[in-house]
C-alpha positions as CSV (number, residue, x, y, z in Angstrom):
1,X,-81.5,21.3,39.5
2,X,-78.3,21.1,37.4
3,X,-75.6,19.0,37.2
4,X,-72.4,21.4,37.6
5,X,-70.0,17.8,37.9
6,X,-71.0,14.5,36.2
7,X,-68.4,11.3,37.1
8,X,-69.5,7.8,36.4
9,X,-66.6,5.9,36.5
10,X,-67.3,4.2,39.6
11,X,-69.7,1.3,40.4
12,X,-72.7,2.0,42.4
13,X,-71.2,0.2,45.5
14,X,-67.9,2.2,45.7
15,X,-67.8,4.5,49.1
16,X,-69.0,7.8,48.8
17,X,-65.4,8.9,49.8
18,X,-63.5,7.4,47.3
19,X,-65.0,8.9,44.9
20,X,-65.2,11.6,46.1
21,X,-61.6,11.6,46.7
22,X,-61.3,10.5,42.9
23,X,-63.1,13.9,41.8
24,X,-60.7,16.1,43.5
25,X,-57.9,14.8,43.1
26,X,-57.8,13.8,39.7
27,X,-56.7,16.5,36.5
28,X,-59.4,18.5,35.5
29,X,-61.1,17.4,38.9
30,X,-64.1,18.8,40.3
31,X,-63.5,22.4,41.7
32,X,-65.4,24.8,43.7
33,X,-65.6,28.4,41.9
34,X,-64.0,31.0,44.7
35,X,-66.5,32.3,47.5
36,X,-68.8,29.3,47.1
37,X,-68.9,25.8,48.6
38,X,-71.1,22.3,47.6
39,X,-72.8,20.8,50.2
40,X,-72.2,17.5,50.6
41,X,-73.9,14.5,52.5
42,X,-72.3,12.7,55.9
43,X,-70.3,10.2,53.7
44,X,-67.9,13.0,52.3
45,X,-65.0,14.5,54.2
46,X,-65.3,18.2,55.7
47,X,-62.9,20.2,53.6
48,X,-62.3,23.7,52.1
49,X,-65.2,24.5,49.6
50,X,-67.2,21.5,50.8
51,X,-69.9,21.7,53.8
52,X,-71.1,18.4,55.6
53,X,-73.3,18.0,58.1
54,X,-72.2,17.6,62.1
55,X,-71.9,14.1,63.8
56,X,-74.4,13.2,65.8
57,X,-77.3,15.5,65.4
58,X,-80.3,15.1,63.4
59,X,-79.4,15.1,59.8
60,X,-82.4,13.2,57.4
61,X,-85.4,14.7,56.6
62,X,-86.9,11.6,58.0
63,X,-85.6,12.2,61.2
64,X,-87.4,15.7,61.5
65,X,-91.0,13.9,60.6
66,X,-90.8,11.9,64.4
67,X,-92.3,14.3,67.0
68,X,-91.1,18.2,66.6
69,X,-90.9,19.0,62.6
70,X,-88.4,21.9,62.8
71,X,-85.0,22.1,64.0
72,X,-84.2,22.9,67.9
73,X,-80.9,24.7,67.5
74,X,-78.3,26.0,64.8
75,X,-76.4,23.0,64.5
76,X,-79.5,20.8,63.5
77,X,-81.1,23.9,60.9
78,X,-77.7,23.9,59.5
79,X,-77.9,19.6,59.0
80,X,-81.2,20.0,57.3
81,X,-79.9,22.4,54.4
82,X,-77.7,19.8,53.2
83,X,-81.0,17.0,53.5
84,X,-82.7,19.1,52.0
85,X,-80.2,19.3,48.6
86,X,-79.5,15.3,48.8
87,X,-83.7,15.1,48.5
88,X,-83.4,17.5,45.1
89,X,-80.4,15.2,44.0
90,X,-82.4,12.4,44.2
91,X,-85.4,13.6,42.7
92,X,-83.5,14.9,39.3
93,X,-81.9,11.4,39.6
94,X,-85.4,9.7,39.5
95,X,-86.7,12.2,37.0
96,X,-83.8,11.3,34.5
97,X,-84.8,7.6,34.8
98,X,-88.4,8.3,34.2
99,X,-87.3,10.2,31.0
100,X,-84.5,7.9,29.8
101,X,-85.3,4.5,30.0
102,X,-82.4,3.3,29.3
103,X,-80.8,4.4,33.4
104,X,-83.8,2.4,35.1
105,X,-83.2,-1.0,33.3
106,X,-80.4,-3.7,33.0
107,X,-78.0,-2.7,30.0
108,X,-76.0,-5.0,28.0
109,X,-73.6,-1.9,26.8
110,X,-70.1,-2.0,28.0
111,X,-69.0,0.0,31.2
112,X,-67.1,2.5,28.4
113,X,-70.4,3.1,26.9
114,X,-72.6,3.3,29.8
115,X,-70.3,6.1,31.4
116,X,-70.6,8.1,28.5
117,X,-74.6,7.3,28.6
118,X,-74.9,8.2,32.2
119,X,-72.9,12.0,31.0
120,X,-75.4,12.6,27.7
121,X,-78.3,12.4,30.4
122,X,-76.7,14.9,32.7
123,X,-75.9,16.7,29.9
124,X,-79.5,16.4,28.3
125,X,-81.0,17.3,31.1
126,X,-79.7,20.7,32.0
127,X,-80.3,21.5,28.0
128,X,-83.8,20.5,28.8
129,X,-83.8,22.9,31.7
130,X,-82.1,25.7,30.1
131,X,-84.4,25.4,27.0
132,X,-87.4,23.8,27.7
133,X,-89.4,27.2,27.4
134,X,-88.2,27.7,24.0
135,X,-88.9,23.7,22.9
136,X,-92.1,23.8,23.9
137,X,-92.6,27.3,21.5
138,X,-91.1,25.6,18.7
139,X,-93.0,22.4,19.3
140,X,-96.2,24.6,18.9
141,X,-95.3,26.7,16.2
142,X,-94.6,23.2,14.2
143,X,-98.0,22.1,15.3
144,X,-99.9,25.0,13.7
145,X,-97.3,25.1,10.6
């Protein structure tokens, strides 16, 4: 996964809708490219270029693992897809704390400084993805130098 949108201004308790509200809204805002749409989880509003699940029908993976696995109509395979991307999120999320130590322990840094930590990461980790077949070439061509 890659982080196309990185804003951590807000504090972990702040509702998923205002800041999401926040990323729109504000210059140089988040914006979905023409012809393509994010999905987002159940606490964001349903608007143009953004896809959230339906009320009231199955929606966490969790929910599919009680009794029948797979989804019984259109509206419930079309609440897993987004499930399914909010598992990958937080998956790269606890793959950046395993690799950066400081995200999974208590920081002294300001909250100016640990913003701009929080955006290296994102931004460290997609170079890691992009690259990480040419790093591991160079690592072995230094090892047999």
């Amino acid at each position: 996964m890659k982080f196309v949108y990185t804003l951590p201004d807000w504090e972990g308790s702040a509702t998923d809708s205002s800041v999401f509200r926040d990323a729109v809204y504000r210059p140089n805002g988040l914006r979905v490219p023409t012809g393509q749409y994010y999905l987002c989880d159940a606490g964001y509003m349903n608007c143009e270029g953004f896809l959230t699940p339906y009320r009231s029908v199955r929606y966490h993976l969790d929910e599919w693992a009680e009794g029948n696995r797979s989804p019984q109509n259109a509206k419930e395979y079309y609440n897993m897809m987004p499930s399914k991307a909010r598992n990958v999120i937080e998956r790269t999320w606890g793959v950046m704390k395993w690799r950066w130590t400081v995200l999974r322990s208590p920081t002294f840094y300001n909250i100016k400084t640990q913003n701009k930590i929080i955006f290296v990461c994102a931004l460290l980790h997609n170079f890691i993805r992009a690259y990480s077949n040419h790093i591991c070439r160079l690592d072995s061509f230094l090892t047999n130098v």
